[in-house]
N, C-alpha and C positions, 0 to 999 in steps of 0.2 A: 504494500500500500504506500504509495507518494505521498508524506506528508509535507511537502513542501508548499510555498503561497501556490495559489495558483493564481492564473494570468488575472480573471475577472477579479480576484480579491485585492491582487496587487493595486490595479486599474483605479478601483474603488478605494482602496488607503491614500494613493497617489493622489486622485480627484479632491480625496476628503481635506489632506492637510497640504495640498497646492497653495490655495491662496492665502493660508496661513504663511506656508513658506512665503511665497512671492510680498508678504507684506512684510514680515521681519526682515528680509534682504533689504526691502528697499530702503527700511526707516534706518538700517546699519549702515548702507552706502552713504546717508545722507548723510548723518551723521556723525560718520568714522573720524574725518578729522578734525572734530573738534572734541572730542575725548580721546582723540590717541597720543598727545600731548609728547613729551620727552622721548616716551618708547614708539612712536609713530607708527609703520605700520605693525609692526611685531602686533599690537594692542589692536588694532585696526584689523589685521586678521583673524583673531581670538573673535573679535563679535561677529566679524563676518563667516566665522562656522557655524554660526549660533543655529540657522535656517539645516546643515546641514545634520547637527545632532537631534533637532526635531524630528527631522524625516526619516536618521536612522533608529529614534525611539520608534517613531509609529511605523517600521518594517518589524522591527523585531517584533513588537508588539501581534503583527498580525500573521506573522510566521507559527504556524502550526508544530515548530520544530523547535521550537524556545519551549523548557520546563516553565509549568504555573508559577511556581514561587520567585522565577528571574521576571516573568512578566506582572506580576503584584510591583514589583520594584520600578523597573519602565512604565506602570500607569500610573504610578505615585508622581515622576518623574515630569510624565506628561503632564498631569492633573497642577503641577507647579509651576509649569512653563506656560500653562493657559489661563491660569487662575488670576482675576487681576491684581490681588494684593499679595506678597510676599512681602520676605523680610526688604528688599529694595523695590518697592513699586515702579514697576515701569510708566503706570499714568503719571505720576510723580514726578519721577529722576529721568523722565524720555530712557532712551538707547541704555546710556550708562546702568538702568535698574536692571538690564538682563546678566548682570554681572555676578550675579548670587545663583540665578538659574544655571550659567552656563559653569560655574567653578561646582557645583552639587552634581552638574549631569557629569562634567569634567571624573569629579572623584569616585564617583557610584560605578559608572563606567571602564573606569582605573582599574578597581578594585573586582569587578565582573568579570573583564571580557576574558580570559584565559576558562572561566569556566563553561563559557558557551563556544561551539565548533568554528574554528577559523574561517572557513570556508562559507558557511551561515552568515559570520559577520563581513566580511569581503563581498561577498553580495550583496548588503545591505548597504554599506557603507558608500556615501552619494560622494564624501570628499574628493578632493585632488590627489590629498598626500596620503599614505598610509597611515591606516586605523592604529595602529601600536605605536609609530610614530609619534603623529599626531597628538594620540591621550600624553603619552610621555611632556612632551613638547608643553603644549597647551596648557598641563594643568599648572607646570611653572610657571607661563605670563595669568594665569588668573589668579592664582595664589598671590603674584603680585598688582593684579586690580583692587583684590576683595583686600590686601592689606591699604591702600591708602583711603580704603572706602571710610577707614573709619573704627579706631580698635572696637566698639561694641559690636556694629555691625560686623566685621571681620569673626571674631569672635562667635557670632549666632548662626551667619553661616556655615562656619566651620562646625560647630555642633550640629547643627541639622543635617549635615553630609553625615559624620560620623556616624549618627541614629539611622540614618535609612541604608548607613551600606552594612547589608548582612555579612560576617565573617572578615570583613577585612582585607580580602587575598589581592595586594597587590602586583601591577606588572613584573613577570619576571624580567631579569636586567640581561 
């Protein structure tokens, strides 16, 4: 039995968070250089993934090949990325509030991907650069967003990543 997506489900995830996607890009291009300050675009590329970790929570998400308890944690994930208040509101702080979304999806993801099939996430994964890469890469300039955001905030996000990643198991090196 093929449990992989199949075309019409893919279609249908694709359709569903398209225009999501297409609006978080744009408001990140618009935006990029006036919060990518000192580290330019180093900082400026970190948000401008933002559109691509959505897209690859809601594959995994709809991949029939993902265990229940990895996608409990991708819909937590999701549910935070869409919800409009968080610890940095985006209606609030524009662009710069998905700074807390994307260092949580950043570390959750860090700490997952080795437990789900390489292959699984390679397929999913929309970015340019590679996925193991990438988490490596990335979580360091967000770790350095979420630090000048503000030690309480810094501080709350980092607890709340900690609480939703089950087990801990980071990138092997």
């Amino acid at each position: 039995m093929n449990e992989t997506i199949g075309k019409s489900e893919e279609l249908s995830v694709s359709k569903k968070y398209l225009s999501f996607y297409e609006l978080l890009r744009g408001k990140i291009e618009n935006k990029a250089s006036e919060i990518a300050g000192k580290y330019g675009q180093v900082v400026a590329n970190l948000f401008l993934a933002a559109p691509d970790i959505v897209v690859f929570l809601a594959r995994l998400l709809a991949d029939k090949r993902i265990p229940k308890d990895k996608k409990i944690v991708f819909g937590a994930l999701m549910a935070y990325w869409i919800l409009p208040l968080d610890l940095v509101p985006e209606a609030i702080t524009g662009v710069i509030g998905y700074a807390d979304d994307i260092y949580i999806s950043l570390y959750i993801l860090h700490s997952m991907i080795n437990e789900i099939d390489y292959e699984i996430v390679r397929e999913h994964w929309p970015g340019r650069e590679e996925i193991i890469k990438f988490l490596k890469k990335s979580l360091e300039v967000a770790n350095y967003v979420i630090s000048i955001s503000g030690k309480k905030v810094e501080e709350k996000v980092k607890l709340l990543a900690e609480k939703l990643t089950p087990g801990k198991k980071h990138l092997e090196e």
